[in-house]
Residue frames as a rotation matrix with the C-alpha (Angstrom) as fourth column:
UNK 1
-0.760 -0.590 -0.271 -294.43
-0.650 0.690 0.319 110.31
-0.001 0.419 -0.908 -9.19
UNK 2
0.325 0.840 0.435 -296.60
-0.841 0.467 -0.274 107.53
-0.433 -0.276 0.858 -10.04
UNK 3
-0.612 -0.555 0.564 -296.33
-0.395 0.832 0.389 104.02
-0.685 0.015 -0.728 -10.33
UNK 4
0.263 0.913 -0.312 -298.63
-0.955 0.201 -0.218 102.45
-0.136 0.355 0.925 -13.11
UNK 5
-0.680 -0.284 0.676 -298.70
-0.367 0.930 0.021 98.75
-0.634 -0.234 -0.737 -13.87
UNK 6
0.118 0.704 -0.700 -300.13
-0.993 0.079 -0.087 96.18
-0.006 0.706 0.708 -16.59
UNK 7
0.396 0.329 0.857 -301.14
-0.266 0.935 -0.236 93.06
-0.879 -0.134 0.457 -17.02
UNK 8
-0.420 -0.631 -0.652 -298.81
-0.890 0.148 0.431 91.16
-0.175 0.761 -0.624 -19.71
UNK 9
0.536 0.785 0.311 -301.18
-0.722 0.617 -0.312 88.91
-0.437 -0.058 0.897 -20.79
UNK 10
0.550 -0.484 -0.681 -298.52
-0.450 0.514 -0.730 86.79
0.704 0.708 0.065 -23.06
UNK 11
-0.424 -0.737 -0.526 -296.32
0.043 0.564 -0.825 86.25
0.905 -0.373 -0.207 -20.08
UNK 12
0.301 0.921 -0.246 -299.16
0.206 0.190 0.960 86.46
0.931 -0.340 -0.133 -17.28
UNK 13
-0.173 -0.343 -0.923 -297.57
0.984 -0.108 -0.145 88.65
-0.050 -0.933 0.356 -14.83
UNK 14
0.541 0.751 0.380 -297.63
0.837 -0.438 -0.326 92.03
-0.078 0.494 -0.866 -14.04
UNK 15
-0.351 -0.871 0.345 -295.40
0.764 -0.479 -0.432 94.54
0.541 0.112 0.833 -15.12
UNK 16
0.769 -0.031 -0.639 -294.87
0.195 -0.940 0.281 97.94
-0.609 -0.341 -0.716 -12.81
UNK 17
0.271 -0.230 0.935 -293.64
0.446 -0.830 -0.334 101.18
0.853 0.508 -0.123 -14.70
UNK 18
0.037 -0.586 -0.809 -291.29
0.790 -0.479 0.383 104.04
-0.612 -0.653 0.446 -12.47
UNK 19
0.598 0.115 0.793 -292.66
0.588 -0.735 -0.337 107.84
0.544 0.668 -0.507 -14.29
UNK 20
-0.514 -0.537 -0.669 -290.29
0.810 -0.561 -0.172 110.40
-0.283 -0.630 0.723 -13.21
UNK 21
0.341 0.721 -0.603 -292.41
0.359 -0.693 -0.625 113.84
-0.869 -0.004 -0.495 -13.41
UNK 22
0.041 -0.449 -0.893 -289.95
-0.140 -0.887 0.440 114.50
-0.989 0.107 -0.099 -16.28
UNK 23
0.249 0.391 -0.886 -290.89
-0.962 -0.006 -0.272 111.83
-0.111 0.921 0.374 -18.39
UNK 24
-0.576 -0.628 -0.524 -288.30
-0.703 0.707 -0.074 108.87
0.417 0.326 -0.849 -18.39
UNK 25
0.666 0.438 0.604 -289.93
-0.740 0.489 0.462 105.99
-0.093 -0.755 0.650 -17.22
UNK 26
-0.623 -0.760 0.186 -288.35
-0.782 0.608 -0.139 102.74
-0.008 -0.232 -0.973 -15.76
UNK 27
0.579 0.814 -0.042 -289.91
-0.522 0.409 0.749 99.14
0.627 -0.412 0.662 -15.32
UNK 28
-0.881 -0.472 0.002 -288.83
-0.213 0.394 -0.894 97.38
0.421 -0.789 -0.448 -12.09
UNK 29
-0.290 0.513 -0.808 -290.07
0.358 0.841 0.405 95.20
0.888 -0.172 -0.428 -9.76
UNK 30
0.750 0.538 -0.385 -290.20
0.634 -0.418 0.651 97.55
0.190 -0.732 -0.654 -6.93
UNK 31
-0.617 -0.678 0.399 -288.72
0.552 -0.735 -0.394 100.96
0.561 -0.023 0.828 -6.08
UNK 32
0.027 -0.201 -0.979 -288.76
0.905 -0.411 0.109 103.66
-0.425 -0.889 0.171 -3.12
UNK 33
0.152 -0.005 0.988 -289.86
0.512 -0.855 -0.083 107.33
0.845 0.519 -0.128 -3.88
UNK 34
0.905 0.383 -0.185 -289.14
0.374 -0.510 0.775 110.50
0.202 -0.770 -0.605 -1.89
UNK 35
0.801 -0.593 0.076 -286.42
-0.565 -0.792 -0.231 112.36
0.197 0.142 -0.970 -0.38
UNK 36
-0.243 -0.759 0.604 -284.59
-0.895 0.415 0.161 109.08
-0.373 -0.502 -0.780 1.07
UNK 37
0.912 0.265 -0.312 -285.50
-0.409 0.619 -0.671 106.97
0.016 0.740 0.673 -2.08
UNK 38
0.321 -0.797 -0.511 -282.00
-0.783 0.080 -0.617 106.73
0.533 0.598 -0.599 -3.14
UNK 39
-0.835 -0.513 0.197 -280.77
-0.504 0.572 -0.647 104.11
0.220 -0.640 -0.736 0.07
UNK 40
-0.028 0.579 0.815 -284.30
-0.463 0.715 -0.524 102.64
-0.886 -0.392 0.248 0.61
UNK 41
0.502 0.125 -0.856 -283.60
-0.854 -0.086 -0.513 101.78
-0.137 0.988 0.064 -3.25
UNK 42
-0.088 -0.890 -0.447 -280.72
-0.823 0.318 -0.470 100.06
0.561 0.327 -0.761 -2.72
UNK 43
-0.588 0.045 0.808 -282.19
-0.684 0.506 -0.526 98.33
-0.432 -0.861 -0.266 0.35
UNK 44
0.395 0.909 0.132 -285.12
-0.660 0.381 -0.647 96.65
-0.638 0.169 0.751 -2.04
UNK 45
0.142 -0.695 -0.705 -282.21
-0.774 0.366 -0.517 95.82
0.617 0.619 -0.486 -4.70
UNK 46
-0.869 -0.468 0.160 -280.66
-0.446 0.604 -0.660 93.67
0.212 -0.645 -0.734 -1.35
UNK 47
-0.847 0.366 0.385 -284.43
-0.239 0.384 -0.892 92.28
-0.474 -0.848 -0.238 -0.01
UNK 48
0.149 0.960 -0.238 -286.72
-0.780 -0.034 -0.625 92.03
-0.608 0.279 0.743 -2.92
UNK 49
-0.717 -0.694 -0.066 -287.36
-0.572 0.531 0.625 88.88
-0.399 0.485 -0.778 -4.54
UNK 50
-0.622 0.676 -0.395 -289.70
-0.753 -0.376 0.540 87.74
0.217 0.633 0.743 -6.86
UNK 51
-0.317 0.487 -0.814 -291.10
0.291 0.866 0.405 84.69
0.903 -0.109 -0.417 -4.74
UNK 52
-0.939 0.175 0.295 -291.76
-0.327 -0.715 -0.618 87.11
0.102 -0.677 0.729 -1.78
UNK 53
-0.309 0.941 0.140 -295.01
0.733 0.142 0.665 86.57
0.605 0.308 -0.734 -0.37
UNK 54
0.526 0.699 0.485 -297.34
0.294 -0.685 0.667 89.10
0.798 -0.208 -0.566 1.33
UNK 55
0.845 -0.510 -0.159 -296.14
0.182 -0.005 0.983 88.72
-0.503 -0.860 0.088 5.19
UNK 56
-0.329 -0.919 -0.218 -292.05
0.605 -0.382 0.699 89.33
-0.725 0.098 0.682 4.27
UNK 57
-0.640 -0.349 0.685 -293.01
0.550 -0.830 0.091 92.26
0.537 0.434 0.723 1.83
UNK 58
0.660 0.429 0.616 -294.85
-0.113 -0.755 0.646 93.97
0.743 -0.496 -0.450 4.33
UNK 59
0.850 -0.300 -0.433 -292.27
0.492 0.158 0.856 92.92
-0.188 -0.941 0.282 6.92
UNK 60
-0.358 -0.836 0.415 -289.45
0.932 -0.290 0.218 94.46
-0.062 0.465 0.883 4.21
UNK 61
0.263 0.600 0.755 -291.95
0.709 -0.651 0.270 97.63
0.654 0.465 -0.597 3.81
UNK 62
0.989 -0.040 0.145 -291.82
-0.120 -0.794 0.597 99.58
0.091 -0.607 -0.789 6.95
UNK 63
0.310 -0.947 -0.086 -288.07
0.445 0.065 0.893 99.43
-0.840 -0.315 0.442 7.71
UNK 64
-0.272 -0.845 0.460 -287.72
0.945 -0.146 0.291 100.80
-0.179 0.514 0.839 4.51
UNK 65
0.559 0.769 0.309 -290.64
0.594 -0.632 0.499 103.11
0.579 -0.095 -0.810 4.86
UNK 66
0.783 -0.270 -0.561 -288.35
0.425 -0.426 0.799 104.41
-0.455 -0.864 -0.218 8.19
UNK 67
-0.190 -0.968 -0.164 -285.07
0.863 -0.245 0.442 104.86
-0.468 -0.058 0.882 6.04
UNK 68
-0.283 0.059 0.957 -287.17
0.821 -0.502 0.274 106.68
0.496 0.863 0.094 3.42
UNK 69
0.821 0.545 0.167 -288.74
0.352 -0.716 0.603 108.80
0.449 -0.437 -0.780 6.69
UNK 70
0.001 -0.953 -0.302 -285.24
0.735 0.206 -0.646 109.43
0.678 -0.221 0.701 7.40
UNK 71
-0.438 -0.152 0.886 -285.85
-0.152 -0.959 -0.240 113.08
0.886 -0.239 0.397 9.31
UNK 72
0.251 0.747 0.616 -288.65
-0.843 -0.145 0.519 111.84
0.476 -0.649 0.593 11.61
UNK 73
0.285 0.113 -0.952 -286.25
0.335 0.919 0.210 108.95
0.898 -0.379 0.224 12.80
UNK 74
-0.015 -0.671 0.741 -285.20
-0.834 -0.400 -0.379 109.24
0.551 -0.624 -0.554 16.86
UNK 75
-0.815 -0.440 -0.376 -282.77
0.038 0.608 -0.793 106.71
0.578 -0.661 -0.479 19.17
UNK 76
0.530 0.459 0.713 -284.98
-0.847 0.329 0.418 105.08
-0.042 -0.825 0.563 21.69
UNK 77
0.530 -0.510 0.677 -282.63
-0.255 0.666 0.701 102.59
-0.809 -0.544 0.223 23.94
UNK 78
-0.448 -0.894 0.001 -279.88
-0.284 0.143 0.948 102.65
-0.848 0.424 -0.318 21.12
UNK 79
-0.557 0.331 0.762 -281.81
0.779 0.527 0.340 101.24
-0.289 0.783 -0.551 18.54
UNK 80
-0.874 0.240 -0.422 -283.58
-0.328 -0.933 0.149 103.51
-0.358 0.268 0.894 15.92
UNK 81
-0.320 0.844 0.429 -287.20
0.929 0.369 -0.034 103.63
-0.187 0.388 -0.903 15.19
UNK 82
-0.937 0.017 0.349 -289.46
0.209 -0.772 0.600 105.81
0.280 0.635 0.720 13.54
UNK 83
-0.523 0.816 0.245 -292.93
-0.535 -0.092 -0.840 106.98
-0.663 -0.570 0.485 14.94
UNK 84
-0.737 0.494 -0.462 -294.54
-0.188 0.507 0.841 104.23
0.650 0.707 -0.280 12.69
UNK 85
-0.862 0.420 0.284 -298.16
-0.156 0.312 -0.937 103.67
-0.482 -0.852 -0.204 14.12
UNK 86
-0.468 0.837 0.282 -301.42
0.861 0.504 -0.066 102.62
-0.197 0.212 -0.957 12.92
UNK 87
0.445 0.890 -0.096 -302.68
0.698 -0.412 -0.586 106.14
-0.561 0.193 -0.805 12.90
UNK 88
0.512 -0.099 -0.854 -299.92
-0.399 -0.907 -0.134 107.57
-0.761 0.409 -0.503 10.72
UNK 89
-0.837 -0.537 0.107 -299.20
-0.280 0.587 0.759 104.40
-0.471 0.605 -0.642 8.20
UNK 90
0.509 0.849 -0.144 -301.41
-0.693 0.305 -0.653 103.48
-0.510 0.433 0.743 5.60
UNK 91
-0.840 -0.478 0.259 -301.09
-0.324 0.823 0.467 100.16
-0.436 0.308 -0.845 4.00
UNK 92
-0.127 0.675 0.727 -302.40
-0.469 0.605 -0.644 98.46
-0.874 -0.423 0.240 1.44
UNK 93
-0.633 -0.337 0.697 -302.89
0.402 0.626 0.668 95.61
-0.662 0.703 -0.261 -0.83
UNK 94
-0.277 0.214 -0.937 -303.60
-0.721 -0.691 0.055 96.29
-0.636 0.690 0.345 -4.26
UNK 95
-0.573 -0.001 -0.819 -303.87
-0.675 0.568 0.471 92.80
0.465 0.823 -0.327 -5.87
UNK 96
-0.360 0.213 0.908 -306.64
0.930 -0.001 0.368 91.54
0.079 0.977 -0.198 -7.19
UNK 97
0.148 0.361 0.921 -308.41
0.600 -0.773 0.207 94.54
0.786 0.522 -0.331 -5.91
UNK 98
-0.776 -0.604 0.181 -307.43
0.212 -0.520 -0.828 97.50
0.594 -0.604 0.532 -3.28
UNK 99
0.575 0.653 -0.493 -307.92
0.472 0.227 0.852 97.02
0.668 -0.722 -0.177 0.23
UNK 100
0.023 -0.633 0.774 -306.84
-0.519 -0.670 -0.532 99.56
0.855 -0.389 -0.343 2.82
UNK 101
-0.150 -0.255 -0.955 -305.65
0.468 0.833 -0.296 97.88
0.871 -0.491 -0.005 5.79
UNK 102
0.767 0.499 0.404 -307.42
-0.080 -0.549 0.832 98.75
0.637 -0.670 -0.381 8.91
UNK 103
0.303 -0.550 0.778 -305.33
-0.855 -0.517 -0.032 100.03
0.420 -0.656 -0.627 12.21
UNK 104
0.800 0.417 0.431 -305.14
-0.546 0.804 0.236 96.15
-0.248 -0.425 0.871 13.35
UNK 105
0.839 -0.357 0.410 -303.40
0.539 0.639 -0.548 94.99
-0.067 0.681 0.729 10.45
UNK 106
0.609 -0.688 0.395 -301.12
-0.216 -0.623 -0.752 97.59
0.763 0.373 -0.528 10.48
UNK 107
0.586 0.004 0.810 -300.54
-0.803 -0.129 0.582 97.30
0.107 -0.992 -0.072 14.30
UNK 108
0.743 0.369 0.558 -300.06
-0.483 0.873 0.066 93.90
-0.463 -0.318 0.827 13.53
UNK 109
0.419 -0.799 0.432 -296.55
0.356 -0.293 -0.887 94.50
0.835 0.526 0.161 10.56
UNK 110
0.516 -0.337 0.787 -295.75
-0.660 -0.742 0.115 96.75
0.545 -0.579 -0.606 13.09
UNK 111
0.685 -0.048 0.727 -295.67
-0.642 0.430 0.634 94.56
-0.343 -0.901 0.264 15.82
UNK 112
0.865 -0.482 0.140 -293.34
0.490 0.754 -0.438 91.66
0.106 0.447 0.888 13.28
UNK 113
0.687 -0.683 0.249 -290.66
-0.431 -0.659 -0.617 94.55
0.585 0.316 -0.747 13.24
């Protein structure tokens, strides 16, 4: 699956595209691939909004990142987490130009959870 995206120069935003491998494509403002797409979908539908800044959509990211890791999740003191850690999350911003976020910065989302 791949996400592409363009620059709508008339209305000066940018538009993101949803390719399914089969062809159809979708545009949307954000969407959840994988085997536990379908509910982390539904979660972005409920928590995305288009005035979002950086901090709260990385703070909306992993939690949904966990529903979408849905196999690798286990109960620690009632409450469910997912091994999310710095050396098995990658993150990163893409706008204006892509920057992988070092183990810190992750550490650091993490830690907001």
């Amino acid at each position: 699956m791949i996400m592409p995206f363009y620059l709508d120069a008339r209305k000066l935003l940018i538009c993101r595209y949803y390719v399914d491998p089969s062809g159809p494509f979708w545009q949307c403002n954000a969407k959840a691939i994988g085997s536990g797409s379908e509910g982390a979908d539904i979660s972005l539908q409920e928590q995305y909004r288009k005035d979002l800044t950086l901090k709260e959509a990385e703070t909306i990211a992993l939690p949904i990142l966990k529903q979408v890791m849905g196999e690798k999740i286990t109960f620690i003191d009632l409450w469910y987490c997912v091994q999310v850690t710095p050396n098995n999350v990658d993150m990163a911003n893409v706008s204006p130009t892509y920057r992988l976020y070092t183990p810190s910065e992750v550490e650091e989302v993490i830690s907001r959870l």
